[in-house]
N, C-alpha and C positions, 0 to 999 in steps of 0.2 A: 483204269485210266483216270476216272475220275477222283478216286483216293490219290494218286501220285500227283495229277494237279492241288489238288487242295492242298498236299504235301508240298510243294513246291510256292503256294502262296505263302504258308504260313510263316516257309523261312525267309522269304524275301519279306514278308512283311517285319520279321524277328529283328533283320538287317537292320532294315532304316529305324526303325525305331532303337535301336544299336547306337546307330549312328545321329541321331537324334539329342541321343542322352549328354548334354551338358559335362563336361570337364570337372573334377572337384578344384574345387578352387585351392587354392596355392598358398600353402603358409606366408612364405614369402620371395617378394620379386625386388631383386635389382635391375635397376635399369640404366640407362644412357651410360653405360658402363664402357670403356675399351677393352673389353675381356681377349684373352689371349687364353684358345683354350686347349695347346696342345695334343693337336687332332690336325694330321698335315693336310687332309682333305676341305677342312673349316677352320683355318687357325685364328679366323675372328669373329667375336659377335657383340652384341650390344646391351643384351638383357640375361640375367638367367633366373627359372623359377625354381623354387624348393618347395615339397611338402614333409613336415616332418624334419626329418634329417638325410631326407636323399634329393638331389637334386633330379630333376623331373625333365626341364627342357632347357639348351641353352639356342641362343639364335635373336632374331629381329627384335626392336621393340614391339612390331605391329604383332610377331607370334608370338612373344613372351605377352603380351598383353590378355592373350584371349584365355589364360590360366587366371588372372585376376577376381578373386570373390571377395565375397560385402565383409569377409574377414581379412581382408589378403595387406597382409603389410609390403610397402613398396619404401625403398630406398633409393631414390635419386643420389647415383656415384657421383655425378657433377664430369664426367668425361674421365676419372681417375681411373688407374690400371686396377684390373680385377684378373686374380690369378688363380686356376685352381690349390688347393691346399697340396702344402710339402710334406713328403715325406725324408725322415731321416734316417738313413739306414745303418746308423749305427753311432750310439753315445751311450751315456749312463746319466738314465732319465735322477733317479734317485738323490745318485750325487752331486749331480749340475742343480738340483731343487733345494738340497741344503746347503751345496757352494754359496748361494745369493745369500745367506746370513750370514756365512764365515769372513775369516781376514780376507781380503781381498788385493794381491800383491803383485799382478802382473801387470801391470804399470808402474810398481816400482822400477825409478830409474837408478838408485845409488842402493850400497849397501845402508847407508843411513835411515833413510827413505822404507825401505825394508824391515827395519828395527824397530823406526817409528812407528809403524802400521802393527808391527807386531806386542809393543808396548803399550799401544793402545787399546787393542784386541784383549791383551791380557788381565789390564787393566778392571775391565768388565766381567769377565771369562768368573764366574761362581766358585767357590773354593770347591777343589774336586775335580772340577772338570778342566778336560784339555782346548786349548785353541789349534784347530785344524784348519784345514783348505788351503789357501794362500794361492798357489798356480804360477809361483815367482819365477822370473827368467832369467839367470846372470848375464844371460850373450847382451842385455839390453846397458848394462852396467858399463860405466868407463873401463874397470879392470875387469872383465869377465871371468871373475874369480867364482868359482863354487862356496856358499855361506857356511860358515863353521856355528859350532856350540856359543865358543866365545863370544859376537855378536849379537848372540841375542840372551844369555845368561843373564846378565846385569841388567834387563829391562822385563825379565819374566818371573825372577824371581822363585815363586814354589806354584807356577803353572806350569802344566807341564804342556808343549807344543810337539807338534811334528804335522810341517807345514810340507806340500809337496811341492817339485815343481812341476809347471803348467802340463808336460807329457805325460806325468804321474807313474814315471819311473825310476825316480828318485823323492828323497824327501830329506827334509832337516830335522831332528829331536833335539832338545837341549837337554841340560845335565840333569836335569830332574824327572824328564821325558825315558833318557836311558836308564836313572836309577830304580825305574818304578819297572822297567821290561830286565831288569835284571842284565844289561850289555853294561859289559866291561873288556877293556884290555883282553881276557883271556877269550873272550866270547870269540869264537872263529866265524868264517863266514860259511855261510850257506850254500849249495849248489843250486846255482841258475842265479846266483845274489852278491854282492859284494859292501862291506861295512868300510868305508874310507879311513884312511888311518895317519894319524899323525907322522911324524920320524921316529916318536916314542911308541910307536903302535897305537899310543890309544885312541879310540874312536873319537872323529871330527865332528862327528852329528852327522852325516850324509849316509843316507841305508837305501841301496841301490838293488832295482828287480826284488828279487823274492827275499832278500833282506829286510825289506820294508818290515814284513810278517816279523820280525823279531820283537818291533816294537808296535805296531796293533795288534798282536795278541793281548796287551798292555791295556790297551781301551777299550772303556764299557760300551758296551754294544748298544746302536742306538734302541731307543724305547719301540714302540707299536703309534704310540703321539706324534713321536719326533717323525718318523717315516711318514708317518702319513700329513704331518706340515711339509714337509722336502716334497712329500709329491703335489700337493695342491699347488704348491709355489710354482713346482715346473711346470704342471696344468700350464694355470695365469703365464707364465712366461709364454710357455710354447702357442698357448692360442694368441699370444699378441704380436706373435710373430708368423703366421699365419703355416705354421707347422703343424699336419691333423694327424701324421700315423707316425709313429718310429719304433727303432726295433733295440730295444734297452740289450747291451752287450753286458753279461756274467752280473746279473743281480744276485742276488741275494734270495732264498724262497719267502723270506723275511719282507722282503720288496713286494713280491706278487702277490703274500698277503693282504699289504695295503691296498693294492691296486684293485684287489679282487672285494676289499667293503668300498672302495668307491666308487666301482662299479655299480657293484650293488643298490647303492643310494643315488644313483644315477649322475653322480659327480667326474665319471671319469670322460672327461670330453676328447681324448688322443688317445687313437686306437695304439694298441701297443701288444707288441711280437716279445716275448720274450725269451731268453736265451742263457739261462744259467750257464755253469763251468761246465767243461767235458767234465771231471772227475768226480763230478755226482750225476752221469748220467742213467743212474741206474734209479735216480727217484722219478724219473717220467718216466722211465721204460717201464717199473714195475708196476705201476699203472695201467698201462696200455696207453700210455700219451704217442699222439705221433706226431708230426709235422703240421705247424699250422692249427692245433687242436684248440679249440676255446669259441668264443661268442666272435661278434664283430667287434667288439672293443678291448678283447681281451685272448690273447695267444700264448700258449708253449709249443713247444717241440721242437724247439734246435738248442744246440750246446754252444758254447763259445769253450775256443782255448787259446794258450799263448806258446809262440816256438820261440818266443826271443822277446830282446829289451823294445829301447829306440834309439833314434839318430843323435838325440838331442844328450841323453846320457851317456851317450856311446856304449853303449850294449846291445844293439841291431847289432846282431849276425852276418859276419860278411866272409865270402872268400879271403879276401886280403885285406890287410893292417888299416886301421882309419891312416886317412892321408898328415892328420896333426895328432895322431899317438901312436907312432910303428910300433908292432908288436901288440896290438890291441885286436882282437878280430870279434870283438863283442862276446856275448854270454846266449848261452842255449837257457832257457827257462826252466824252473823246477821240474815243471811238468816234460818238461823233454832228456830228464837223466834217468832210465834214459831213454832217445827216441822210441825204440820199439815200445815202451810201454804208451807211449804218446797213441803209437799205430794202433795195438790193443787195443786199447779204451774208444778208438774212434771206429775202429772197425765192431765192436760189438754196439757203438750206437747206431750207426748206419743201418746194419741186421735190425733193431729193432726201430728203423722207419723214422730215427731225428737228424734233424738236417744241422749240417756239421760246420762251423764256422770259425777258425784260427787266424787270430793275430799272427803277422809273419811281415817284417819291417824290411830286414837287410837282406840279401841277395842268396846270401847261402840257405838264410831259414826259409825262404821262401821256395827255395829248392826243393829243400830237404819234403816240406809239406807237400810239395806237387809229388815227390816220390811215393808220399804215404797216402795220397788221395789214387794215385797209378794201382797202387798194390789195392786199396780197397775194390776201387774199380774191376781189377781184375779177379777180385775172389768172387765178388757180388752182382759183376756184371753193371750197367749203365741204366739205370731208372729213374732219370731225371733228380736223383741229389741235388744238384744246385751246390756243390760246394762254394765255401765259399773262402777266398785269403783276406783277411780284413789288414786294410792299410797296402799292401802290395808296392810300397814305397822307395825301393831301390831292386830293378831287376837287373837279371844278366839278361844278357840279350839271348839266350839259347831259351830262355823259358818262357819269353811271348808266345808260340807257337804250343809248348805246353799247353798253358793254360785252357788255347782252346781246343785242343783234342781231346782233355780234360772234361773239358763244358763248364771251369773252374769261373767263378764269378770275381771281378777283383771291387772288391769294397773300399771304395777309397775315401779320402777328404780333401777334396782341393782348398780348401784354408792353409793347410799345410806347407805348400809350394809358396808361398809369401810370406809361414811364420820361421819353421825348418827353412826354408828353401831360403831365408837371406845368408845363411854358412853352411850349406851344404855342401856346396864344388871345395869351399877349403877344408870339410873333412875328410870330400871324396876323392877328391880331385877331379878335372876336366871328363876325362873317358867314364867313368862309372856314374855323375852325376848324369852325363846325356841321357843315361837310363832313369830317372828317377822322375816322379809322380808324371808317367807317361801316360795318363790315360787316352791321348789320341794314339801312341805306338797301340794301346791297348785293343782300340775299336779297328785300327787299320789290320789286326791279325785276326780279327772276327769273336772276342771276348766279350763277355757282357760285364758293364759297368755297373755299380752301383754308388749314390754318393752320399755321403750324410758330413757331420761336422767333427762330433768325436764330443760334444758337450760331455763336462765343462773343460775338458782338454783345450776346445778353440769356442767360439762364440755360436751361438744356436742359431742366427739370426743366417737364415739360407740365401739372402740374397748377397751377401761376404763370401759365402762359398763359390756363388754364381759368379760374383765378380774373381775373384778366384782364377776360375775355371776358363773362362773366357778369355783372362789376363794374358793364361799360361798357352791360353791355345791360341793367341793371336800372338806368342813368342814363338811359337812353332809353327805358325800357320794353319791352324788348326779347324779355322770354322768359325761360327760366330756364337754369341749368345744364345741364341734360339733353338741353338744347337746342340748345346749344353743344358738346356732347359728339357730336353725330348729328352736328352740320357737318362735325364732324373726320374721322369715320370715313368718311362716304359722298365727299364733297368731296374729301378727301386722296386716296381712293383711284382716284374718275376723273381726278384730276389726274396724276394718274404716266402714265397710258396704260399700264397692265400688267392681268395677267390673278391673278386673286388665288382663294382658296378660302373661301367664305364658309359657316363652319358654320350647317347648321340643326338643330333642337332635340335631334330624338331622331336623330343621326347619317348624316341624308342630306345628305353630302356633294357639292356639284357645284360644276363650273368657269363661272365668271364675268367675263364683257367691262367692266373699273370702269377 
C-alpha cells in the first residue's frame, strides 16, 4: 500500500510539473489577422502561431499570444485576409517557370500584335536557339483565324519558333522551324495528331495533338541550368501567390531531377506530387515507388495520361460533330491507338500500387476512361485508387453517376469556364454545353472534386480560379464562395493520396489519412 501511494504521488507530481513546463516559444506569429481557416466548426480566427515550418495554433490573439518567445517574430496583418496556403492539383510547374521568360502572346489581340511580339522575341532569341511559349489565342482576334507560317516568316528570319496556343494543343512552327524537323508536304500526319495543310497540301505551321512531337523532337533539350532557373522562377511565382503544394501533371524525370537538388539545398519551398506519363510507368514501378512515395516536399507515384485533345483546338473527343465543324468528332490521343493498349499500361500500373490520372476533355473520351477505370476496378477490385479524370470538361449526362460508383475524382480548372467557356455553347451547342465544367452536377452526384489552374495553360494566381468558380456556381445556383474555397482544401487534399497535418484550434496538432 505504501509503494502504490508513493507510486501514485510521483505521477501526479510528473503531471503538474508536465503541465508546468512553459510552451516553446513560436518562430513566428501573426496576428490581428481575419483568418479564414477552412475548418466549418472554427471558420474564423485572429492569430496564428508557427514553429519551424508547421503551424502549431490558430485561434484568439489572447491564445495565439501565450506561444510568444524573446525570439518570437510577430507580424501585425493590419485586419487583412489571411488564408491558409493553395494547393494546385494539377499544372506543369516546369513549364509555367520557363513560360515567364518566353514570348508572351495571349494578350495578343491582332494578328499584327502577334508578329510584333514574335519579332521582338526573335530579335534577341541567340543564333541557334528557338523562340518558344507564346500561349496565343485566336478566338481573341477580330477574324479568329488560326496563324499560319506566312505571318511570322518575314519577321523571324533563320530563328526558328514553335509557339503554342494557350491550351497547348496546338502550336505554330515557321519555315525554318519545319525545315530543321524535317516536315514537308510529303510528311503525313500522325495518329492522335493532325499537321494543318494548305489547299496545296503543304503545311500551314499549325501541328495539332501528338503532331506537335514532329517538330520538338527538333529542339535541343533543355540544359540541367536551364530547369533548374524554370523551377526557381515558379518557386518565387507560386509562393507570391500564396500556392504551398501542387501536383506537376507528365514532367519530365529531367524535371524531378531539378526538384530533387533543390530540395536538397533546402531551396524547394512548394511541396510537389509528381506524376510523369503512364508510358513510362515502369520506371517507378521498377523501383518499388508507389503512391505518394518521397519526403514532405518531394513525391512520386502516380502517372498521368491523355485520351484526347481539347475544346479550344477541337480535338476533345466527342460523341457527335462540334456544333461549328460537322463532321469533326475530335481525335483519340496517341496514346489511345489503340485504347486497350491505354487499359494495359494502366492496369499494370494500378497492380503495381501508382495512382492513375488521364487527361479526358470531350464526352466520349471521358467515357471511354470510365470504362477503362470499370475494367481495372473489376480485375483488381476497389482499394481506394483515387483515380482520377483531369479536366472532366464536357460530360454526358449518363456518366455523372459513373464517376461516383467509380470513386473517380474529377480534376478540374474553373478558370476554364470564363476562358473556354466564352465559345463553348457555339461549338457545342445549347444541350451538351449544360453539361460542361459542371462541377456542382459533380458534387450533387456525390463525386470528389479537385481544382488547380492548368499553369501556364491559365494563370497560377488561385484566387481567378476562385473567382471562377463562384462565378459559375452563382450561374447555376450553386453556393457561395466559401463554398468553393472547402472544395479546394478537402478535395485537393484526398486527391494527392498523401498524409498532410491538419491544425486544430488551440494547437492539437495530429496526422491525418487525406
Amino acid at each position: 500500500m505504501k509503494y502504490a501511494f508513493a507510486l501514485c504521488f510521483l505521477m501526479i507530481m510528473a503531471a503538474l510539473d508536465a503541465n508546468a513546463q512553459p510552451k516553446p516559444g513560436a518562430t513566428l506569429i501573426i496576428t490581428n489577422a481575419a483568418i479564414y481557416t477552412v475548418d466549418n466548426e472554427h471558420p474564423r480566427a485572429e492569430a496564428v502561431a508557427v514553429i519551424g515550418d508547421r503551424i502549431v495554433a490558430v485561434g484568439s490573439k489572447p491564445e495565439i499570444d501565450s506561444w510568444r518567445g524573446p525570439q518570437t517574430e510577430v507580424i501585425d496583418a493590419g485586419g487583412k485576409l489571411l488564408l491558409p496556403g493553395f494547393n494546385d492539383a494539377h499544372l506543369h510547374f516546369i513549364q509555367g517557370g520557363a513560360q515567364l521568360d518566353q514570348v508572351a502572346l495571349t494578350d495578343a489581340s491582332t494578328p499584327q500584335e502577334f508578329a510584333k511580339r514574335i519579332a521582338a522575341q526573335a530579335s534577341k532569341t541567340p543564333k541557334g536557339e528557338w523562340v518558344l511559349g507564346g500561349r496565343w489565342d485566336e478566338t481573341k482576334w477580330p477574324d479568329p483565324q488560326l496563324p499560319t507560317r506566312q505571318l511570322v516568316d518575314p519577321v523571324t528570319r533563320d530563328t526558328p519558333i514553335f509557339v503554342e496556343r494557350y491550351d497547348g494543343h496546338q502550336a505554330l512552327a515557321n519555315s525554318v522551324a519545319m525545315k530543321l524537323a524535317g516536315v514537308n508536304a510529303k510528311t503525313p500526319d500522325v495518329p492522335g495528331g493532325v499537321i494543318m495543310r494548305d489547299g496545296s497540301g503543304n503545311p500551314t505551321g499549325i501541328f495539332k495533338d501528338a503532331a506537335q512531337e514532329l517538330i520538338y523532337k527538333a529542339i535541343p533539350p533543355m540544359s540541367h541550368e536551364q530547369r533548374l532557373l524554370a523551377a526557381r522562377r515558379a518557386l518565387e511565382h507560386a509562393a507570391s501567390l500564396g500556392v504551398t503544394s501542387v501536383q506537376h501533371m507528365n514532367p519530365e524525370f529531367a524535371d524531378v531531377a531539378a526538384y530533387s537538388e533543390l530540395a536538397e539545398k533546402g531551396e524547394l519551398k512548394t511541396r510537389i506530387y509528381a506524376a510523369p506519363m503512364e508510358t513510362n510507368w515502369q520506371e517507378q514501378a521498377k523501383i518499388g515507388i508507389r503512391h505518394a512515395w518521397g519526403s514532405r516536399y518531394l513525391r512520386l507515384g502516380a502517372v498521368k495520361g491523355y485520351a484526347d485533345g481539347s475544346l479550344g483546338s477541337r480535338t476533345a473527343y466527342m460523341f457527335e460533330p462540334f456544333a461549328d465543324e460537322p463532321g469533326n468528332r475530335g481525335l483519340l490521343s496517341d496514346e489511345m491507338h489503340p485504347p486497350s493498349g491505354m487499359r494495359d499500361r494502366l492496369m499494370q500500373a494500378d497492380a503495381a500500387g501508382l495512382q492513375i490520372r488521364v487527361h479526358a476533355i470531350g464526352d466520349r473520351a471521358i467515357s471511354i476512361m470510365l470504362d477503362i477505370f470499370g475494367e481495372i476496378e473489376k480485375e483488381h477490385g476497389y482499394h481506394d485508387q483515387r483515380f482520377a479524370i483531369e479536366h472532366a470538361q464536357h460530360m454526358a449526362l449518363k456518366d455523372f453517376d459513373r464517376f461516383a460508383k467509380l470513386h473517380v475524382i474529377a480534376s478540374m480548372q474553373p478558370y476554364h469556364a470564363i476562358d473556354d467557356g466564352r465559345w463553348a455553347e457555339k461549338r457545342l451547342g445549347h444541350d451538351r454545353a449544360r453539361y460542361s465544367y459542371a462541377w456542382r452536377s459533380f458534387l450533387d452526384h456525390g463525386v470528389t472534386l479537385a481544382f488547380g489552374t492548368d499553369w501556364p495553360v491559365a494563370p497560377l494566381n488561385p484566387m481567378l480560379g476562385l473567382y471562377a468558380a463562384g462565378k459559375n456556381h452563382a450561374s447555376r445556383s450553386c453556393g457561395s464562395l466559401y463554398h468553393g474555397l472547402g472544395i479546394c482544401r478537402i478535395s485537393g487534399a484526398r486527391e494527392r493520396i498523401d498524409y498532410t497535418r491538419q491544425t486544430r484550434r488551440h494547437g492539437d496538432t495530429k496526422r491525418q489519412h487525406s
